[in-house]
C-alpha positions in Angstrom: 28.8 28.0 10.2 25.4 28.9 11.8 22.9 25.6 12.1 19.9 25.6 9.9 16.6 26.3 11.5 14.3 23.9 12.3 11.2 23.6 10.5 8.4 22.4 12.4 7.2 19.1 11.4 3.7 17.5 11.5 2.6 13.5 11.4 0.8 12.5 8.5 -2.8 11.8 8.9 -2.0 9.0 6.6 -5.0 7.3 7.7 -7.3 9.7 6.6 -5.4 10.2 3.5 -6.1 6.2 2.9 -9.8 6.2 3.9 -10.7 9.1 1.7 -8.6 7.3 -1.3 -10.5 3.9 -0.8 -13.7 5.6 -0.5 -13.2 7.7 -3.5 -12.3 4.4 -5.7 -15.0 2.3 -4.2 -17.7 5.1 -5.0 -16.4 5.0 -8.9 -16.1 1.7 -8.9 -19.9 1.5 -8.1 -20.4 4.1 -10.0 -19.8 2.7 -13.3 -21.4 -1.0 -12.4 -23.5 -1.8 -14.7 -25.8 -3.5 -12.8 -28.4 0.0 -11.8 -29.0 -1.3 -8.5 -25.4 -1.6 -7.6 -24.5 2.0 -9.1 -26.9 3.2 -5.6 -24.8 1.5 -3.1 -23.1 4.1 -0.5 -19.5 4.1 0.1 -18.8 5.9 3.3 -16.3 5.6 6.8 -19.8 6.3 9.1 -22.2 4.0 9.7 -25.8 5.4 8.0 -27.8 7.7 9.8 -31.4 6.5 8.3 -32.2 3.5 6.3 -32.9 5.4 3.4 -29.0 5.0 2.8 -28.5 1.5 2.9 -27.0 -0.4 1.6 -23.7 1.3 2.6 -20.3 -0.4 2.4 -18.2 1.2 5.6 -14.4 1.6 5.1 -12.8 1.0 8.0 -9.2 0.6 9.0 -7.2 -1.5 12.0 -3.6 -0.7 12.1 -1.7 -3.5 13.0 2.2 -3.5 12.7 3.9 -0.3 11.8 7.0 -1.0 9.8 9.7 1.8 9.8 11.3 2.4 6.4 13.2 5.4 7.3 17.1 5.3 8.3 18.7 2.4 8.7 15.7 0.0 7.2 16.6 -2.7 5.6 15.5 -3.5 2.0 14.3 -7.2 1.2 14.3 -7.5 -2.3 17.6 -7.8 -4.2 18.5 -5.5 -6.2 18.9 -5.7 -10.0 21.4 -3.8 -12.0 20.8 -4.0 -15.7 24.1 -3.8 -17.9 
């Protein structure tokens, strides 16, 4: 039997994929404030080119520990069966 072929595989930009998903929630979160001065503030991963865009909360993330969960990973939690 003839092997499979390989499909090419990319990384995840994962942390793209988070920044975009905390900006996006942040921005409707201030949004829908109802205080009218808070529904202005920016939500953004760059720091504001003018001050004409302040205030501007910046989303930034430090990766500290990367914690495999792929083969072989060990799960902490018990499990529960229900009967």
């Amino acid at each position: 039997m003839a092997n499979p072929p390989l499909i090419p595989q990319e990384t995840v930009r994962y942390k793209t994929h988070l920044k975009r998903a905390l900006v996006e929630a942040l921005r409707s979160t201030f949004l829908a404030h109802e205080d009218p001065y808070l529904r202005k503030t920016r939500v953004d991963i760059d720091y504001p080119q003018t001050e004409a865009e302040y205030p501007t909360n910046i989303v930034r993330f430090f990766e500290r520990d990367v914690h495999n969960a792929g083969v072989g990973h060990v799960e902490r939690t018990p499990l529960i069966h229900s009967t």
